[in-house]
GUTIPA-104429 format. One record per residue: residue number from 1; x, y, z of N, C-alpha, C, O in turn. Coordinates in steps of 0.05 Angstrom, whole numbers, plus 5000, padded with zeros to 4 digits. Example, Ala and Ser with C-alpha at 12.3 -4.5 7.8 and 13.67 -1.06 7.14 Angstrom:
! residues 2
PT|1|5264|4886|5156|5246|4910|5156|5264|4934|5156|5285|4934|5169
PT|2|5257|4955|5142|5273|4979|5143|5258|5001|5157|5268|5023|5161
//
This chain:
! residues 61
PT|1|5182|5107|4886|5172|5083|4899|5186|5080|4926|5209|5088|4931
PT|2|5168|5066|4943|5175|5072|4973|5181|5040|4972|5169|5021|4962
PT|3|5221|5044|4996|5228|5013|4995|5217|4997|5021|5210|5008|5041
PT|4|5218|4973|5018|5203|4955|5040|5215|4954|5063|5238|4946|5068
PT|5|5197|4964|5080|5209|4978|5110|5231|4935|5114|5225|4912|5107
PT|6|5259|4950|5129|5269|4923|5146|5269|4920|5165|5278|4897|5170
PT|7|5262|4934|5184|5262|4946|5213|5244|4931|5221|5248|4922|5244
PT|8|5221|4925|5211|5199|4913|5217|5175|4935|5227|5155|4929|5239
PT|9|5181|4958|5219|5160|4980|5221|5133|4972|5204|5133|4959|5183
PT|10|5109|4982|5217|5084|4980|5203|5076|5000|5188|5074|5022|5200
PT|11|5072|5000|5167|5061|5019|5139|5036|5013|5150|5029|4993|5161
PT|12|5021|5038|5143|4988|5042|5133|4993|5059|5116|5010|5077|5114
PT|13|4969|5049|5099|4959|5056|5082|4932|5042|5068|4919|5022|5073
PT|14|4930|5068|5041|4904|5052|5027|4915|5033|5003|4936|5042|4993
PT|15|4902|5004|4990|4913|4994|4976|4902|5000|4949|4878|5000|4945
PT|16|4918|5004|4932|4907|5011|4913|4920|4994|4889|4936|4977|4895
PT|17|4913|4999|4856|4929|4982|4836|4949|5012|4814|4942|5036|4810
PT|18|4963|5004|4808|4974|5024|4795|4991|5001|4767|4992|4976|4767
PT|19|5002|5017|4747|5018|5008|4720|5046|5008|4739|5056|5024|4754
PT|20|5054|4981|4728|5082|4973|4740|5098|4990|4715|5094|4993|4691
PT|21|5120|5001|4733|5142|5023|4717|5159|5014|4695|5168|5029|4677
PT|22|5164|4985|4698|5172|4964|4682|5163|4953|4657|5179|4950|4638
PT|23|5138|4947|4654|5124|4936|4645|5097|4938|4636|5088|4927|4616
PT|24|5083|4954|4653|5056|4969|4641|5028|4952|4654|5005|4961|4650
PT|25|5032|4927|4669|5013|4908|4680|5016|4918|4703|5038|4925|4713
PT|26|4991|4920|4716|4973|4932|4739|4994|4917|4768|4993|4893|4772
PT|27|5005|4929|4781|5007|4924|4805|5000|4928|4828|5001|4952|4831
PT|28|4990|4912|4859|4970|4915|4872|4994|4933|4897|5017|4926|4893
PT|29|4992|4952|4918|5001|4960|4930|4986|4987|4947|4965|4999|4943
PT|30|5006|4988|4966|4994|5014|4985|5008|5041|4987|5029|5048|4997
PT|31|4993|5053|4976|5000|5083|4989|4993|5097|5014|4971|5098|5025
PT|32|5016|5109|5021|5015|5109|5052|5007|5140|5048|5010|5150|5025
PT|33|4995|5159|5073|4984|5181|5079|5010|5199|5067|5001|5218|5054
PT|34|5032|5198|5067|5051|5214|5055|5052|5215|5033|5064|5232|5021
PT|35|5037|5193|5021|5040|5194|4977|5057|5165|4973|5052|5154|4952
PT|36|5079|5150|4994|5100|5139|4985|5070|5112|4979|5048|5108|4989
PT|37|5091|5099|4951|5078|5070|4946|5094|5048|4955|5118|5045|4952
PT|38|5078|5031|4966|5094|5007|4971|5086|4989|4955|5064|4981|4962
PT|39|5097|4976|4930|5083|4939|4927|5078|4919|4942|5092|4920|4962
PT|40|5062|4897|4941|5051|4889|4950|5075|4860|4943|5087|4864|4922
PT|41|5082|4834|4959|5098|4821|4937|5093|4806|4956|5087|4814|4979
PT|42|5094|4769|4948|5095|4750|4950|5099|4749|4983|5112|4768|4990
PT|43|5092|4734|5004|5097|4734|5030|5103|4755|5050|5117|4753|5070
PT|44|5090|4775|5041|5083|4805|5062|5059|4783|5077|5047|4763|5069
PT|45|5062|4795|5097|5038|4791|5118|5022|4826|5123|5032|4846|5134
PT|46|5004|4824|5114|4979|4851|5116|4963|4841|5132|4961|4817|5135
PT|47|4947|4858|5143|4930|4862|5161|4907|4880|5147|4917|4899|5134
PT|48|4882|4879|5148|4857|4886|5136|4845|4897|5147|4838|4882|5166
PT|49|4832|4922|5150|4808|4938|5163|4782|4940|5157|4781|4952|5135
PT|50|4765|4937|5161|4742|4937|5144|4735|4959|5146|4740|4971|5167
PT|51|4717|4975|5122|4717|5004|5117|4717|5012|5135|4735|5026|5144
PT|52|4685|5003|5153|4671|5021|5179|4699|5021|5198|4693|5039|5213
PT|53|4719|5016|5204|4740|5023|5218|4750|5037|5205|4759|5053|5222
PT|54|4757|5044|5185|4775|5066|5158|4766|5088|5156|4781|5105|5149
PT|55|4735|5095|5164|4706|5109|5151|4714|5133|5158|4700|5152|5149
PT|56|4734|5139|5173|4748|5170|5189|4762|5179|5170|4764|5204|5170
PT|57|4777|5167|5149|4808|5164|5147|4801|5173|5114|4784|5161|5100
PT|58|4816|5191|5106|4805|5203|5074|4824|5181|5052|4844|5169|5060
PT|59|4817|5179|5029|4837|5161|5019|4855|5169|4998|4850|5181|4977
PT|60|4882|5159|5009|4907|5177|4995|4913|5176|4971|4929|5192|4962
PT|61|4899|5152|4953|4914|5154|4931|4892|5165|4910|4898|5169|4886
//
């Protein structure tokens, strides 16, 4: 699991749901073009593409 950039760097990625490692309930998060996962958690600010902008871009997870 990939840790939450502090730098204030921007992740892309595709968002996807995966089984929390913990617990076994679905968690919502992004995998970035390298494989790493990021979770998704309470007061992230994301930004949204709509496909036809994505429509190039193969999807990583």
């Amino acid at each position: 699991m990939s840790d939450i950039p502090s730098n204030g760097d921007i992740v892309e990625g595709v968002v996807t749901a995966r089984p929390c490692d913990c617990c076994g309930h679905h968690e919502v998060g992004i995998v970035t073009a390298a494989g790493d996962y990021l979770p998704l958690r309470p007061g992230m600010q994301v930004r949204i593409l709509r496909q036809a902008e994505a429509e190039d871009d193969e999807p990583v997870g």
